[in-house]
Steps between C-alpha positions, in 0.01 A plus 500: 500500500632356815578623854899522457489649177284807694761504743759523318384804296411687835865414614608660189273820500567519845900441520566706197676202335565107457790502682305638821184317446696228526716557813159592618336156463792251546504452124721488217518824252419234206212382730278806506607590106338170431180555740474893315552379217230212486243771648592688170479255262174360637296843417743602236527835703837695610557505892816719482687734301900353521760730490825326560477365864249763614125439444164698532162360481302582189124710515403130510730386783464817720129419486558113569706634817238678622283152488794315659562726756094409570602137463777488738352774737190214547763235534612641784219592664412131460831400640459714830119355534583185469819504766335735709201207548777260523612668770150587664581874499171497319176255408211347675399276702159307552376308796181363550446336909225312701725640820548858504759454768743329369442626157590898640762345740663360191435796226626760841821260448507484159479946487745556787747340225355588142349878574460573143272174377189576530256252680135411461343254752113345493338295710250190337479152643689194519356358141554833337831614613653167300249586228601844447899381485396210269380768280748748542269771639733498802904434546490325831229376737530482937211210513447234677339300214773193496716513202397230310471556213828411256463869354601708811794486704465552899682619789354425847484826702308435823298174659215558778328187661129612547328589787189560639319806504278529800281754747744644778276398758454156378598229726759249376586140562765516757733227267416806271298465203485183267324462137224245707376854691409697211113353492474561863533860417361542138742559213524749255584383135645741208393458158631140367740720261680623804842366548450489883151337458666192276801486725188465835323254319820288410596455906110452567506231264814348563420498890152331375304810621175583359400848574194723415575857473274747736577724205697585126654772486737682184750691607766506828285858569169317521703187686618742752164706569310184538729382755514833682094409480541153673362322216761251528875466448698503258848405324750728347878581417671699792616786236119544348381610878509884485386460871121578678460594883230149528679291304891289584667241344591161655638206414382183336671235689482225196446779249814385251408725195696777367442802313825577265592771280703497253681717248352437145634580162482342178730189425612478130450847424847762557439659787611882502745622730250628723308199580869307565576819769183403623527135589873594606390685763230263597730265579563435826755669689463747272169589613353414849145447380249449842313245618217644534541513878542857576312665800212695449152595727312177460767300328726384812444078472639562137854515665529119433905348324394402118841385249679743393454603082813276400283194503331273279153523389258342760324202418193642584423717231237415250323660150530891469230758581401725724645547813 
């Protein structure tokens, strides 16, 4: 029994007759006899009583109809799923993001022009956000875990250079502050999985600096606090400062590192129409993703230029994890 030979009964039961069946499906008459006529003979069963040109469906055939009309009911349905998701009238969408930001900055985007697509986002580290696409746990990733790896497929979205995080009241160098000061004032390290911590010790190293933290800390909230404490300073991405009445940003003057996010998705695999509307309206002018920069109480040094999203990938960035 094949597909066409199931059509072309229902035609027939439907249409009252070859002659229509066949108008029906852009067929020959002799066409749908034959594809009737093979359903027949394969189950040695009668379909139809003939009566001239006219034909009606047997007990047999009236009770195949009511299966076809089953068949071709969930045919459609399918048809109107699958075109609807085509279309994004309809589906999901998952995102997984180290930067809540930019992540709801881009999914705000991505709703204003697909309402009806339903969105999930999560928030997990550098290393995880790539693991979780890798996997398929998540359709896209905002992370700024460099996309190395030949699996994945990345769109840069925003690049910060870091800065320090310091006490309001603390005194800076008047040439402002340069990696050579931190020891002066005691430094606060992150965990060594931290993205900003590896990115620290790469300019420490390359400027032949070696520096014993005053304290580890995990965590941009414990980084934060223990500045607001005057345990030392810090170093952090302009966008991860959600602000603190003792604590401002300043610059690094030979601080050359960059933290860049990008828009992950897996490489080989077919991406669904969803996660293609989302890098199109990552990309830049289509959305005008922020520095990092804006104003907020505590946050006014942050209003330093940093390259625009269109560029390329920063030399700077090294092995994935936390950030």
């Amino acid at each position: 029994m094949q597909y066409v030979q199931l059509r072309a009964f229902h035609a027939v039961a439907e249409h009252g007759g070859f002659s229509r069946a066949a108008e029906a499906l852009g067929l020959t008459q002799p066409a749908i006899s034959d594809q009737v006529r093979r359903l027949e003979q394969e189950f040695g069963v009668a379909l139809f009583h003939r009566k001239g040109r006219m034909v009606e469906p047997t007990d047999l055939g009236r009770r195949l109809l009511s299966t076809t009309r089953q068949l071709f009911a969930c045919e459609q349905n399918a048809r109107t799923l699958l075109s609807s998701a085509g279309a994004l009238t309809l589906g999901t969408l998952a995102v997984v993001a180290d930067a809540p930001d930019l992540a709801v900055k881009l999914i705000a985007a991505f709703r204003a022009a697909h309402p009806n697509v339903t969105v999930s986002l999560s928030i997990a580290n550098a290393e995880s956000c790539v693991t979780r696409v890798l996997d398929s746990s998540a359709d896209a990733a905002v992370t700024a875990a460099p996309p190395i790896d030949g699996r994945v497929m990345g769109m840069e979205l925003r690049r910060e250079r870091l800065m320090a995080l310091a006490p309001r009241d603390l005194a800076l160098p008047e040439g402002g502050l340069r990696l050579s000061d931190f020891a002066a004032h005691g430094v606060i390290f992150r965990e060594s999985r931290s993205l900003t911590q590896r990115l620290l010790a790469s300019e420490l190293a390359r400027h032949g600096l070696q520096v014993t933290p005053a304290i580890l800390v995990e965590g941009r909230e414990a980084l934060v606090e223990a500045v607001a404490q005057r345990l030392g300073i810090g170093v952090i991405a302009p966008s991860e400062f959600p602000g603190h009445p003792g604590v401002r940003l300043a610059p690094i003057a030979d601080m050359e590192a960059e933290m860049i996010e990008h828009l992950v998705a897996l490489a080989d695999t077919p991406r669904t129409r969803a996660v293609d509307a989302l890098f199109a309206l990552a990309a830049p002018p289509s959305l005008a993703l922020t520095n990092g920069s804006e104003q907020s109480e505590g946050r006014e040094e942050a209003a330093c230029p940093v390259p625009g999203c269109d560029e390329a990938s920063a030399r700077n960035t090294v092995a994935a994890g936390t950030k």
